[in-house]
N, C-alpha and C positions, 0 to 999 in steps of 0.2 A: 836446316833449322838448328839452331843452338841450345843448349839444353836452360832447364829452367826457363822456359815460354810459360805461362799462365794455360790452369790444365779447366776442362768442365768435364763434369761426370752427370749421365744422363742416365738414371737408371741405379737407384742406391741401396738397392737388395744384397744378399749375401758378398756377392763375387765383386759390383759395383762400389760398396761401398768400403769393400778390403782392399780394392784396387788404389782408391783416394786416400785411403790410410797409409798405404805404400810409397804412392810418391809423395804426400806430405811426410813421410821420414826422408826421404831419401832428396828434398830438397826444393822439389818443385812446390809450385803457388797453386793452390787449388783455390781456383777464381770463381766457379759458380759449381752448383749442385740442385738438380730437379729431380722429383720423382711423381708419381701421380700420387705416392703416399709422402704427402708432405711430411711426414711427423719420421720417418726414412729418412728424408734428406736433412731434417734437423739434428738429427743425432749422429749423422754423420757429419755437418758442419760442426759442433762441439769441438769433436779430436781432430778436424785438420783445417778449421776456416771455411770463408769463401761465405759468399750470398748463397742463399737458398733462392735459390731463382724463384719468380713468379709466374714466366716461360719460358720457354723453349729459345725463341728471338733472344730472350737477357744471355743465355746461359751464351750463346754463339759471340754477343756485344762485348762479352767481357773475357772470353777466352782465346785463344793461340789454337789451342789443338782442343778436341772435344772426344770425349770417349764416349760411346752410348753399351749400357748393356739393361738388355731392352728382350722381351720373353717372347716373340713370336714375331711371325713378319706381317699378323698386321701390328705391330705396337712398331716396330722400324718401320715401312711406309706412314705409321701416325707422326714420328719423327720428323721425317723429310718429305711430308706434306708439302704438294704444290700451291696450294691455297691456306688461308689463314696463319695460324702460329706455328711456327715450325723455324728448324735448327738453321734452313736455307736461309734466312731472313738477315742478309748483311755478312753472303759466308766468305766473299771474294777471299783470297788468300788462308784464309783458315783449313785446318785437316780435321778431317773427323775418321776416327778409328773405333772400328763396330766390331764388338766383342761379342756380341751374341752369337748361337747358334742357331742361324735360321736358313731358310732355303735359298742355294747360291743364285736363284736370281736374282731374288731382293737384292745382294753384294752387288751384283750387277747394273741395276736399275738405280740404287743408289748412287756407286760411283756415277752412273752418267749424269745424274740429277745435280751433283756436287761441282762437278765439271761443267757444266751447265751455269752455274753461278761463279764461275771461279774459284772452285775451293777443289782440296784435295780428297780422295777418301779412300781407306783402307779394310780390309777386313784384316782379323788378328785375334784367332779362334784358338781359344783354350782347350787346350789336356790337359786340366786340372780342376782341382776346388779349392775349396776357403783356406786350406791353409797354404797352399801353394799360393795367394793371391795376396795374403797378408806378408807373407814372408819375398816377396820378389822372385819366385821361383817357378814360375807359371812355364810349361812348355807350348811356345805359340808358334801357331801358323800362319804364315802373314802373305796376304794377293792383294793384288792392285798394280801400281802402275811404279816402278822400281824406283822411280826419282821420287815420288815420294813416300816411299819403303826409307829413301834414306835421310829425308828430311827427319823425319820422328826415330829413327834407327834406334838414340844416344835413351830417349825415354823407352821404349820396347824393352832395351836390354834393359834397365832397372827395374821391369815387371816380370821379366822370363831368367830363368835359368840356361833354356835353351830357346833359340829363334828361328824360325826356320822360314826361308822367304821358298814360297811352292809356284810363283808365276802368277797369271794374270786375274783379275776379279772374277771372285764364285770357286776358282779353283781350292782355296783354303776351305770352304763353307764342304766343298766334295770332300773333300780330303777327314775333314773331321765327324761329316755323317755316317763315314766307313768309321773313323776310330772307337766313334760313341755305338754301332751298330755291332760292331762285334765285341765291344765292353760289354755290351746286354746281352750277347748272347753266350756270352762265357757265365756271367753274374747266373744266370736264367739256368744253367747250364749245372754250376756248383749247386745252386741251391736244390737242385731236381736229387743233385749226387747225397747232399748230408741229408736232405728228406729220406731219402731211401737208406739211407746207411741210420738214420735213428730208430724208422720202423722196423729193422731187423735186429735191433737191438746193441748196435754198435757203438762204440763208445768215440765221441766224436771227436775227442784230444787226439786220441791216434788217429783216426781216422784225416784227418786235417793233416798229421804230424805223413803220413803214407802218400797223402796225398804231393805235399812240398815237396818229394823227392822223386816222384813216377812223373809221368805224362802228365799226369792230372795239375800239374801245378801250374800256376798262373798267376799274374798281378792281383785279379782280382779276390785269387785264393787268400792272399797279403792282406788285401785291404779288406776284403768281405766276410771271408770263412767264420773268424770268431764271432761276428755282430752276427750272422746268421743263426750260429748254434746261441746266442747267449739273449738273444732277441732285442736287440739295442740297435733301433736302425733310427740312432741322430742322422740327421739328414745333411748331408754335403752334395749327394747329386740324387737329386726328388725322381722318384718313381712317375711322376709327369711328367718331366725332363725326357727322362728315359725313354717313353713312349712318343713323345713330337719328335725324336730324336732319330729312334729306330724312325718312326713315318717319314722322314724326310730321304733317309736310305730308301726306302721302299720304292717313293714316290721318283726316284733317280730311275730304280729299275725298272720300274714301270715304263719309261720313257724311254727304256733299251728290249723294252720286250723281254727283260731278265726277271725269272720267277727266283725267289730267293727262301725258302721255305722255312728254314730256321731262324729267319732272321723276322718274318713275318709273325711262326708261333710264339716269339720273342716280346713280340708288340702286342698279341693279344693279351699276354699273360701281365703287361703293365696297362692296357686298359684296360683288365678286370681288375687292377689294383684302385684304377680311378675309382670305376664303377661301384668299387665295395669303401669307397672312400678313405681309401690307402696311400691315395695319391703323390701326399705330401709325407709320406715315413722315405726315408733315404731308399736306393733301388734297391740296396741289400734284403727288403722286406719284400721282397718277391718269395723269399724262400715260407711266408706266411700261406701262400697256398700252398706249397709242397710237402709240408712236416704235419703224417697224418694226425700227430698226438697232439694238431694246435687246433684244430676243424673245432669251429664252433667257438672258440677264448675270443677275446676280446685282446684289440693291441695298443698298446700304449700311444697316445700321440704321440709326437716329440718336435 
């Protein structure tokens, strides 16, 4: 497939509609846009074009390739629904590439559903957020079926900095439930560290600055550590996220008879986050139960 085809964006929340802003710089036609929050898709039609679809069927009518990122697997099965409005509806020849993080059968069930109509489908799962999505710089992991890996290759590379094709459908969806599973349990991990380094009184500049240089240091020390101590958890990967995220890991192991123990205290500690309706503060706001001297404050939305 040749580059600049007519793109749809199914799903125009943070990552979906940074995505559409991307390749409307970068050249391509952003042909339709839906979201169930229409007034989403309007504000992102503003800065890059394209009808705001009125369904699912317009968005598939007027697009080439279709992107969906779409927040669970039932809102992807709502997608590609075998009955009523849905993206199947006239897909012969069209590709549809699923950004979401959702449970690699759905990647499964999908493509065959797509394949089933004549269309192609990919998954092409993110290690990244917003601003990696606005900037082209997204590291993706791409399954499915390699011929058409290479049909869409030309647009992938102008959303990734890095691309990584991992083999055949659901296998990217694994691959990235480990990545986001041990993301939270490092995050879950630092923030257990500077709670208890603030209750003893330590001064958390250095303590951060010790930690970047021992064992203790990690990505997420980079991106987390000062939003931790400084209590600023703008949100790039939600504490909701985090939690369907870790469970999808879980729910693998399950299904290997693998108990995973840290990886599961990991998950309760982001659905007490839901539960205290913390949900939506970035995952960095896990360390909100950890830092004796915040028990009882109130935390900012953001």
């Amino acid at each position: 497939m040749s580059e600049l085809r007519p793109v749809g964006v199914v799903g125009t929340g943070r990552m979906g509609a940074n995505i559409a802003k991307r390749l409307h710089d970068v050249g391509y036609p952003i042909a339709a846009l839906y979201d169930v929050n229409a007034e989403s898709a309007r504000l992102t039609a503003a800065e890059t074009g394209g009808e705001v679809a009125s369904s699912l069927g317009r968005v598939t009518e007027l697009s080439d390739v279709i992107l969906t990122v779409v927040s669970d697997d039932a809102a992807m099965y709502g997608v590609f629904a075998a009955h009523g409005d849905s993206l199947l509806d006239g897909a012969r020849g069209k590709v549809f590439v699923n950004c979401a993080t959702v449970s690699p059968k759905v990647h499964v069930d999908v493509e065959r559903l797509a394949q089933e109509r004549g269309a192609g489908a990919l998954e092409a799962c993110m290690a990244s957020s917003i601003p990696q999505a606005r900037n082209g710089t997204l590291y993706l992991m791409v399954a499915g079926r390699r011929e058409t890996f290479e049909r869409v290759k030309p647009m992938l590379e102008k959303m990734s900095a890095s691309l990584k094709y991992v083999g055949e459908a659901g296998k990217a969806a694994q691959v990235k439930a480990l990545v986001n599973m041990v993301m939270n349990v490092n995050t879950a991990g630092l923030a257990e560290g500077l709670g208890l380094g603030d209750a003893l009184g330590l001064d958390l500049d250095m303590l951060r600055e010790v930690f970047s240089q021992t064992g203790a240091n990690s990505r997420v020390l980079e991106t987390d550590g000062a939003d931790m101590q400084n209590r600023e958890h703008d949100v790039y990967f939600s504490a909701a996220h985090a939690a369907k995220d870790s469970g999808i890991a879980l729910a693998l192991a399950r299904e290997l008879d693998l108990e995973l123990p840290l990886a599961r205290a990991t998950f309760e500690q982001y659905e007490k986050m839901k539960d205290l309706g913390l949900g939506e503060l970035d995952k960095s706001g896990v360390s909100e139960l950890t830092f004796k001297s915040r028990r009882g404050q109130t935390v900012s939305r953001v």
